[in-house]
PATORLUM-932710 format. One line per 4 residues: their letters; for each residue x, y negated, z negated of N, C-alpha, C. Coordinates in Angstrom, 3 decimals. Layout:
N
a = X:Y:Z:X:Y:Z:X:Y:Z | ...
***
This chain:
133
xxxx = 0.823:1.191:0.000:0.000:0.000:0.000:0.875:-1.266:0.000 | 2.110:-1.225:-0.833:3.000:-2.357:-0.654:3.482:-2.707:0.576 | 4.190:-1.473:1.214:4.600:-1.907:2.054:3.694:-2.251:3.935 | 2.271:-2.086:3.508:1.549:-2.845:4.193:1.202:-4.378:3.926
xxxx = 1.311:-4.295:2.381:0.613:-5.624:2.407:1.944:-6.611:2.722 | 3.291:-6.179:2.981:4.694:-6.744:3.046:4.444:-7.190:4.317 | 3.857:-6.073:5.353:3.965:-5.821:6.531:3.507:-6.974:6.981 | 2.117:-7.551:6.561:0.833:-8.301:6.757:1.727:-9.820:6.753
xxxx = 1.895:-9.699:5.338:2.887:-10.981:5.339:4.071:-11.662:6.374 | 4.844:-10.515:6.423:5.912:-10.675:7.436:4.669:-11.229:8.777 | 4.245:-10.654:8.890:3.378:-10.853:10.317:2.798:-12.395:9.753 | 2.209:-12.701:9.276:1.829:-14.030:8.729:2.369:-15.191:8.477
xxxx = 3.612:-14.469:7.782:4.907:-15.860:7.898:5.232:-15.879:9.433 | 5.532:-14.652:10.655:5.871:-15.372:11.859:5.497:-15.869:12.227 | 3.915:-15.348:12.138:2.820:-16.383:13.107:3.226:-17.925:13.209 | 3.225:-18.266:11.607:2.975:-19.719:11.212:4.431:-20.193:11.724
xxxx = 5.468:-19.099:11.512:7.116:-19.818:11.971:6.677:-20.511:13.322 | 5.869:-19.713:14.098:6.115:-19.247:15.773:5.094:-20.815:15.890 | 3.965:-20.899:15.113:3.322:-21.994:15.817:4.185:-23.612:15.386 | 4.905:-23.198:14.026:5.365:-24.482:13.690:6.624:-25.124:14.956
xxxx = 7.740:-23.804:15.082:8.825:-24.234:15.884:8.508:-23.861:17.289 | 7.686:-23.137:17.754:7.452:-22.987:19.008:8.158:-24.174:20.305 | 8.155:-24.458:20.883:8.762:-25.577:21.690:7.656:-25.884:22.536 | 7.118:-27.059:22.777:5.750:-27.325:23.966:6.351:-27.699:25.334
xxxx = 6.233:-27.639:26.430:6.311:-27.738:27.781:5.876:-29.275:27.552 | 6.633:-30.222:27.716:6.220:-31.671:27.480:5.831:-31.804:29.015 | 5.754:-31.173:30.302:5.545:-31.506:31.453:3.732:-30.771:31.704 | 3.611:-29.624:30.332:2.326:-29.365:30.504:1.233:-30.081:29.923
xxxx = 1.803:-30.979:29.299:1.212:-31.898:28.185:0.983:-33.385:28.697 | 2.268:-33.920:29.201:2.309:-34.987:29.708:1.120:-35.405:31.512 | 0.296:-35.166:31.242:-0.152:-35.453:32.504:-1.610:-36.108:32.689 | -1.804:-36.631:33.861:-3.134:-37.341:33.920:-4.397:-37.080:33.345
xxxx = -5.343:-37.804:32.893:-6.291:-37.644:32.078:-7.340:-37.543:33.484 | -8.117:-36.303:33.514:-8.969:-36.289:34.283:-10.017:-36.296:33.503 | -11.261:-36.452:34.453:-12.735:-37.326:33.974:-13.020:-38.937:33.624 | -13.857:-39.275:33.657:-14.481:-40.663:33.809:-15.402:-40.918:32.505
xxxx = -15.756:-39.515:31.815:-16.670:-40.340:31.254:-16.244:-39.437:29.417 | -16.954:-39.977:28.752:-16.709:-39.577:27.206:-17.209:-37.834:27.319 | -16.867:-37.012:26.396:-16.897:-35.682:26.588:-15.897:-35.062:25.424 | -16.892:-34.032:24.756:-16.780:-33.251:23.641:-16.611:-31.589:23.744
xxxx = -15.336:-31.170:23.462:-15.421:-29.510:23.622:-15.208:-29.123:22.069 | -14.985:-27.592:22.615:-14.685:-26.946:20.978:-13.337:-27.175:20.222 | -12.473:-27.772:21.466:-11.182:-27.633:20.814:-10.388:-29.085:21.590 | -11.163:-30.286:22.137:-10.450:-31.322:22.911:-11.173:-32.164:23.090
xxxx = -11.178:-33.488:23.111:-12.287:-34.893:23.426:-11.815:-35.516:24.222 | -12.264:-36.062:25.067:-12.026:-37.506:26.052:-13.157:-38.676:25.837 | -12.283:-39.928:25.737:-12.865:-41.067:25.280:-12.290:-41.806:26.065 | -13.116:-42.165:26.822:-12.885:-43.478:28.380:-14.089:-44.540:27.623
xxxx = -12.766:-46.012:27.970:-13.087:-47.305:27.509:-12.675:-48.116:28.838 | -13.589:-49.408:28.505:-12.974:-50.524:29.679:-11.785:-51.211:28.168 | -11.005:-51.693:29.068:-9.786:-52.080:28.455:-8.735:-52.734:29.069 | -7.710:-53.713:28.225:-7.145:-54.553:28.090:-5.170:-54.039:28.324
xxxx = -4.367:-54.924:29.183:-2.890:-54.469:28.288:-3.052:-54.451:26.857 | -3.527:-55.306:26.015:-3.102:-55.463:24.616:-4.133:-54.166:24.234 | -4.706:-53.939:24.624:-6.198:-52.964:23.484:-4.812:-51.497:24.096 | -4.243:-51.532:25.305:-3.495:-50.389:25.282:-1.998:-50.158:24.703
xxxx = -1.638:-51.249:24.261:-0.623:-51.188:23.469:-1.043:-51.395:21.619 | -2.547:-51.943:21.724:-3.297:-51.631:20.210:-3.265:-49.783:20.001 | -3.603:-49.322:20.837:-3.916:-47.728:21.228:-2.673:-46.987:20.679 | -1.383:-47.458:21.034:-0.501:-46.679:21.127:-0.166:-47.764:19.620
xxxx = -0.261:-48.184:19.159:0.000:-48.835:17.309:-0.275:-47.879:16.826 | -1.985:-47.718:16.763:-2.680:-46.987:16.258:-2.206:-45.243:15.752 | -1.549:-45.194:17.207:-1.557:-43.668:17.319:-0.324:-43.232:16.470 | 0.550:-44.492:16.904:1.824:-43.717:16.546:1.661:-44.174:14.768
xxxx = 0.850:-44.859:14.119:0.819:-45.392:12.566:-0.059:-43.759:12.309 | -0.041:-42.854:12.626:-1.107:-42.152:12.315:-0.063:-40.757:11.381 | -0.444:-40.132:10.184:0.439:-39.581:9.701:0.574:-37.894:10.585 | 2.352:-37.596:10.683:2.654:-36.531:11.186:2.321:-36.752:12.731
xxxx = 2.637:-37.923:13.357:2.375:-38.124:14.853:3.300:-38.411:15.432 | 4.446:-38.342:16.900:5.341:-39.232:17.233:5.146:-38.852:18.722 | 5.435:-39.823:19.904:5.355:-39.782:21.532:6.083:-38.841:21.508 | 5.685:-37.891:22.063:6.527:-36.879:23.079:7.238:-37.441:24.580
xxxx = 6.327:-38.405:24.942:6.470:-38.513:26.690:5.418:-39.897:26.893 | 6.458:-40.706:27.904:5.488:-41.644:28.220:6.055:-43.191:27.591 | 5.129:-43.996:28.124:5.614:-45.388:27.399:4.581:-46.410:27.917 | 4.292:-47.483:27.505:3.276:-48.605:27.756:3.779:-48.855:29.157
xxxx = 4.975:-49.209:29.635:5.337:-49.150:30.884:4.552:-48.359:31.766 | 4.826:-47.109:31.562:4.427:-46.184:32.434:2.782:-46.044:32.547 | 2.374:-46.628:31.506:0.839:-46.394:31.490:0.167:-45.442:31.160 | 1.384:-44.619:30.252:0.564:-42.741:30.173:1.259:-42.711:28.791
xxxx = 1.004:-42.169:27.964:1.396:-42.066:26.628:0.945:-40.836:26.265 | 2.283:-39.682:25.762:1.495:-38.338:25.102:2.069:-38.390:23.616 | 1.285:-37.973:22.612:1.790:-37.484:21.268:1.425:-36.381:20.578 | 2.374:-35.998:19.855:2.120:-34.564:19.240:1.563:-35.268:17.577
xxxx = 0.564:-34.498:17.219:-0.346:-34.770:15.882:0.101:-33.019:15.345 | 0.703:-33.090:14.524:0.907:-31.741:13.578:-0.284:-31.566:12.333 | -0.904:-30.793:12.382:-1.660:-30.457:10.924:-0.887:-30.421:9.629 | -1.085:-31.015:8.267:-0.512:-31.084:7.647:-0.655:-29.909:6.420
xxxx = -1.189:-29.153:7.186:-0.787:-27.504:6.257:0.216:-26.292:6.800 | -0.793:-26.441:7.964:0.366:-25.171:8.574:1.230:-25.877:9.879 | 1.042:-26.961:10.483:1.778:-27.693:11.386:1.317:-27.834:12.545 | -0.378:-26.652:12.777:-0.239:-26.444:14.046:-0.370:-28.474:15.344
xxxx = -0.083:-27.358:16.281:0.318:-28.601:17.019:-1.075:-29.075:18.034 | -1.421:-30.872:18.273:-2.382:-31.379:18.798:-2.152:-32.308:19.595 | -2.135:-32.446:21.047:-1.701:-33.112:21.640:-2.880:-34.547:22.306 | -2.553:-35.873:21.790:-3.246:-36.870:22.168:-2.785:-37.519:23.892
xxxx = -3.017:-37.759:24.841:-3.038:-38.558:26.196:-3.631:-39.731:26.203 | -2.663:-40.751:26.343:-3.355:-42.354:26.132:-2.873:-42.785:27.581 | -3.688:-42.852:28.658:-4.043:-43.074:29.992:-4.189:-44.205:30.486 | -4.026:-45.369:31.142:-4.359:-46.829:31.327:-4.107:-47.008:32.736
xxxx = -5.127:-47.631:33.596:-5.116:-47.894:34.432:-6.141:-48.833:35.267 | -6.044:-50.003:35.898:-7.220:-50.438:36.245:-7.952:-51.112:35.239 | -7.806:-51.427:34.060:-8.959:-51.793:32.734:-9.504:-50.755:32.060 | -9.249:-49.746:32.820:-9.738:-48.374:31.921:-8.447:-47.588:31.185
xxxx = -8.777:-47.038:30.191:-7.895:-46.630:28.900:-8.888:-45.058:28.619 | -8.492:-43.703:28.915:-8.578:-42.690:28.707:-7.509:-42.495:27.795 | -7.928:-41.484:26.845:-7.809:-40.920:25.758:-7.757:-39.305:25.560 | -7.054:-38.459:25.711:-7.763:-37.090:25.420:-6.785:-36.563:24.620
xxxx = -7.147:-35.223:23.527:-6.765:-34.963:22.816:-7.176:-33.467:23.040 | -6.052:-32.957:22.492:-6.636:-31.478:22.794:-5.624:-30.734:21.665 | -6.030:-29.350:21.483:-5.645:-28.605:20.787:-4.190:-27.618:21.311 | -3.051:-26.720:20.780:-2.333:-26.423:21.929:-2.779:-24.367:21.327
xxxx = -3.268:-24.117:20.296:-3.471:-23.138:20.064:-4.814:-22.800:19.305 | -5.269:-21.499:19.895:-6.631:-21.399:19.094:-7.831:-21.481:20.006 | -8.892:-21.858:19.608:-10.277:-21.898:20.334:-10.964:-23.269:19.881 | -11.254:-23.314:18.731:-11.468:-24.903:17.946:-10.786:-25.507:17.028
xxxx = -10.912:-26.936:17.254:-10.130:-27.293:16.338:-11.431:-28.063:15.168 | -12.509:-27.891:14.596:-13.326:-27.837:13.912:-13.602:-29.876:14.009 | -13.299:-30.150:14.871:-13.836:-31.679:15.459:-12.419:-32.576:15.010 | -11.585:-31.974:14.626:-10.605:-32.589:14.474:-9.870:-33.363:15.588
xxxx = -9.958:-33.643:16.815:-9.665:-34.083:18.103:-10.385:-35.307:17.762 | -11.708:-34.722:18.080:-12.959:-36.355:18.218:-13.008:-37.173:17.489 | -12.547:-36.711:16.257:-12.218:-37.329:14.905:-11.316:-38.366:15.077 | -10.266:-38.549:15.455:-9.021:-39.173:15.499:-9.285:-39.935:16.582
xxxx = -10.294:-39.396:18.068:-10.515:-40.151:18.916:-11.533:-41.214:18.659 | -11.967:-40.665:17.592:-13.630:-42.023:17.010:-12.638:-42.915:16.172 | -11.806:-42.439:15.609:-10.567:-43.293:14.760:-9.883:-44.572:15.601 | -9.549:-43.882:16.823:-8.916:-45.259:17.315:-9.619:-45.893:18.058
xxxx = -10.812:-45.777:18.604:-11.929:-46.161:19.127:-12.368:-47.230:17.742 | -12.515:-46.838:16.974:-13.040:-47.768:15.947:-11.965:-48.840:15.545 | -10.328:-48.441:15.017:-9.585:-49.194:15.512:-9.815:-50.706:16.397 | -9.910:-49.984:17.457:-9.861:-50.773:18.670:-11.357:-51.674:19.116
x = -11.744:-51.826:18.317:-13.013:-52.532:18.342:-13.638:-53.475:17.378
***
């Protein structure tokens, strides 16, 4: 019985090693925000605003003041901004897309493991939405 429940563990501590240090494909992450309009899944949100240079460099304040967050990829220059949001229990990893183009400012956030992230995406996206207003 011990050395199952050892077993379990070992398997439990990798998991969590594997999702904490895992390495993300910053080129699978970093990329255009498709859709036009606001939109809610089980595990990712998109929040399209009309918007400003300054409301998109408010965006990227916001994001990066946010705890356990830092840019992966991107810059106000470029008009595309990605960041990694870590959970502050087990680490897993959440990737935000701050999009600008034209007056419009897309937003999406998504999860990188799992099925839901229990509204934790939309959450952070109603956060800087409120922010920003």
């Amino acid at each position: 019985m011990r050395m199952f429940l050892g077993i379990g563990l070992i398997i439990v501590i990798s998991a969590l090693a594997y999702v904490r240090l895992s390495p993300g494909e910053i080129s699978q992450w970093h990329v255009p925000v498709a859709g036009s309009e606001d939109a809610d899944g089980a595990g990712d949100a998109l929040r399209v605003i009309a918007a400003t240079p300054d409301v998109f460099a408010a965006a990227d304040a916001y994001m990066t003041s946010l705890p356990r967050t830092r840019v992966i990829a991107g810059s106000l220059d470029e008009g595309r901004i990605t960041y990694i949001t870590r959970s502050r229990v087990f680490g897993f990893p959440d990737y935000t897309t701050l999009d600008y183009a034209d007056g419009t400012l897309k937003a999406y956030a998504r999860l990188r493991f799992g099925q839901s992230d229990l509204g934790v995406n939309r959450d952070r996206l109603e956060g800087l939405i409120a922010a920003l207003q």
